[in-house]
C-alpha positions, 0 to 999 in steps of 0.5 A, spaced: 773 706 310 780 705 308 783 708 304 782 707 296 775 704 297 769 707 295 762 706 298 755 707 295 749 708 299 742 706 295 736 707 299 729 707 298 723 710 300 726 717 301 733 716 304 737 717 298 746 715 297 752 717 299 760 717 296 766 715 298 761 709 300 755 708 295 748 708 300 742 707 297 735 707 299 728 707 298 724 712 303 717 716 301 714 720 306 712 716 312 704 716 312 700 717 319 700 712 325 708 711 324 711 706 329 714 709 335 721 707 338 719 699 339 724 696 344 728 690 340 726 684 344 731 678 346 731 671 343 733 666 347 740 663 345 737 656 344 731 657 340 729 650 336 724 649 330 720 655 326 722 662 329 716 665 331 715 673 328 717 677 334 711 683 336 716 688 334 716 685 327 707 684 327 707 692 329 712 693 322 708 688 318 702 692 320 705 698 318 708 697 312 701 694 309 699 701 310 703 704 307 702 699 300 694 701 301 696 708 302 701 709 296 696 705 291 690 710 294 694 714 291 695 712 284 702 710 285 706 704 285 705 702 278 707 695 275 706 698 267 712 700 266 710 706 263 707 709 257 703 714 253 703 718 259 710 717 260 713 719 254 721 721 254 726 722 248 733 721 247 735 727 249 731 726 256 734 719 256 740 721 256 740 727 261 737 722 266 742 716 265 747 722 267 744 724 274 742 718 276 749 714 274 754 719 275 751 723 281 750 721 288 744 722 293 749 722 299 756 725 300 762 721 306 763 725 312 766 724 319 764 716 318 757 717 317 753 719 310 750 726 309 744 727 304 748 732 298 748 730 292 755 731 289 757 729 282 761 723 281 765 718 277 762 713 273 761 705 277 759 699 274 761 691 276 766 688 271 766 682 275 760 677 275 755 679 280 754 673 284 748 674 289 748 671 295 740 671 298 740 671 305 733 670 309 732 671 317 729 665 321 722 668 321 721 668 315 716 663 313 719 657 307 713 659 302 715 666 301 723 664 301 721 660 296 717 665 292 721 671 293 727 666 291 724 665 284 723 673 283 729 674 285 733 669 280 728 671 275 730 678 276 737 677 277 736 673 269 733 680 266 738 683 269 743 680 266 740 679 259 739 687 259 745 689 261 750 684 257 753 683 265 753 675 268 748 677 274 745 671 277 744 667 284 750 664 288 753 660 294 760 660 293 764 666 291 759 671 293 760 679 292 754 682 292 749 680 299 742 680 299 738 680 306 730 679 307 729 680 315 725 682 319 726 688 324 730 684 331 733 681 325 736 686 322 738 689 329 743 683 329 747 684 322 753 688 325 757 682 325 755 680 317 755 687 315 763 688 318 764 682 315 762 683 307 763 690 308 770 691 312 771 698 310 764 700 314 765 704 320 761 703 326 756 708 326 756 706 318 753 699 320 749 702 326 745 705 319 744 698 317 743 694 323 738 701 326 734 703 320 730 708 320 722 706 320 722 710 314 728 707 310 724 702 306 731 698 304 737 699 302 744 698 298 751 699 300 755 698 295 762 698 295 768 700 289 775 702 289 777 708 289 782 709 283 777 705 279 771 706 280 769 698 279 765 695 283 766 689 287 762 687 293 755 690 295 749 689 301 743 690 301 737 689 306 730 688 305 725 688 311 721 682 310 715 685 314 713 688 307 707 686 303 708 683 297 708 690 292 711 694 296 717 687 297 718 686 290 719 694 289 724 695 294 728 688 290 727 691 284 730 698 286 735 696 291 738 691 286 738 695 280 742 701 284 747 696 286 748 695 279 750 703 280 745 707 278 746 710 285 742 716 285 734 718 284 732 724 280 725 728 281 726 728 273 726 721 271 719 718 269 717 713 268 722 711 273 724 707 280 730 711 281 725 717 284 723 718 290 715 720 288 714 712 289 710 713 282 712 706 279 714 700 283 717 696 279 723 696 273 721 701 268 722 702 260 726 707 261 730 704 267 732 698 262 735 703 258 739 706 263 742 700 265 743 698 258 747 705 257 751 703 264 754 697 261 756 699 254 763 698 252 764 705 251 764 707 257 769 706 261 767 705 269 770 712 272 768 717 266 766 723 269 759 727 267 764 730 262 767 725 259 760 720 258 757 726 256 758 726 248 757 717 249 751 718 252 747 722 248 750 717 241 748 711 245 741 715 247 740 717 240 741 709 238 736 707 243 731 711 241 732 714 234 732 721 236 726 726 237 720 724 234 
């Protein structure tokens, strides 16, 4: 990466974020039966009309559905939100939001990330965030268009949560938002280099060559000397089951916001690698509504957000009951 920038990697599914470049991701223990080393297959260049979904992508598919039932066997991947056996305080509110906010889960090393989470410098968007939605060719128009309206409701929330402009866009795009199946993601380098220039090789190689265990994952990236956010990319595997699809949106995104890290703490929340909840929680809400207070200022660090923090916190949810 050039100098002056900094890249957030956010993933989920048990691959945690970085520093220097933000990296996030969802990545939960694999269950049994994990695919094994599935060549790539070629497409031919000229290819016409509906692209068919490769085998690759079937055997993905199969795999991820597993995956779903397994986690909700489990009890896990809760849609409520969170509740009276999920209770949390002020004080609990607050010390969340600073490991998750101004923490990371991965630190920049030899042009590559290393999971070491390292205090870090408070990151949000000060510019309207215009998502681009990009699907690969295999994905059926049906599900374009019901992931399309998720996404745009979402996006809506977001804004409405946060007090930030966030929505869908075709022009002036910032941050990219990829569904593709499995050869599909293979042949992103190009559009990574392109929205993310500052990416090393070995850096795109993790996007393009995603691990089977990283669900997703965000990249986001911020000026080094002000910690603002002004570009992000994240990919969604389009083989995913409905559940498990709508939760990666619902964490990717929100951590593209820059609640860039996970905490084992954190309940009810997204931002934690046990894949107890799936979708945005109470809580989760008010660390993004802490994120975008006006009284903190992007690049604050855990010492200086402190005392702002826990004041906002105490506001929210009227001290300890």
């Amino acid at each position: 990466m050039h100098r002056g920038a900094r890249l957030s990697t956010l993933l989920r599914g048990g691959l945690p974020l970085a520093a220097c470049a933000v990296l996030a991701a969802c990545t939960p223990p694999p269950p049994p039966d994990q695919p094994q080393g599935i060549a790539p297959r070629a497409r031919p260049a000229n290819l016409q009309g509906p692209v068919k979904e490769s085998p690759e992508s079937q055997a993905m598919r199969a795999y991820f559905a597993k995956v779903q039932t397994d986690l909700l066997a489990q009890g896990l991947l809760r849609t409520d939100g969170g509740g009276r056996d999920t209770p949390y305080n002020d004080r609990m509110l607050a010390e969340n939001f600073l490991r998750i906010a101004l923490y990371d889960e991965y630190e920049r090393r030899d042009g590559g990330f290393a999971q070491r989470e390292v205090e870090s410098h408070l990151r949000r968007w000060e510019v309207p965030v215009r998502v681009g939605l990009r699907f690969g060719p295999s994905v059926p128009e049906e599900r374009r268009a019901t992931d399309r309206a998720r996404i745009s409701s979402y996006l809506a929330r977001l804004s409405k949560i946060t007090g930030h402009p966030i929505g869908l866009s075709d022009s002036g795009v910032n941050f990219w938002l990829h569904v593709v199946a499995e050869d599909e993601r293979r042949a992103l380098g190009p559009q990574v280099a392109e929205a993310l220039p500052t990416l090393s090789a070995s850096e795109i190689a993790g996007i393009t060559q995603m691990n089977t265990t990283t669900y997703c994952l965000v990249y986001a990236l911020s000026d080094d000397a002000t910690s603002i956010y002004n570009r992000a990319f994240a990919v969604i595997r389009a083989e995913h089951p409905d559940l498990l699809r709508l939760a990666c949106l619902h964490e990717e995104i929100a951590q593209g916001l820059g609640l860039a890290n996970d905490s084992p703490n954190a309940r009810p929340s997204i931002f934690n690698d046990d894949e107890e909840f799936a979708l945005l929680t109470t809580q989760d809400e008010l660390m993004l509504k802490i994120l975008y207070d006006r009284r903190l200022r992007p690049g604050m660090t855990v010492a200086e957000a402190r005392p702002i923090v826990e004041t906002i916190a105490y506001e929210l949810l009227g001290g300890e009951s």
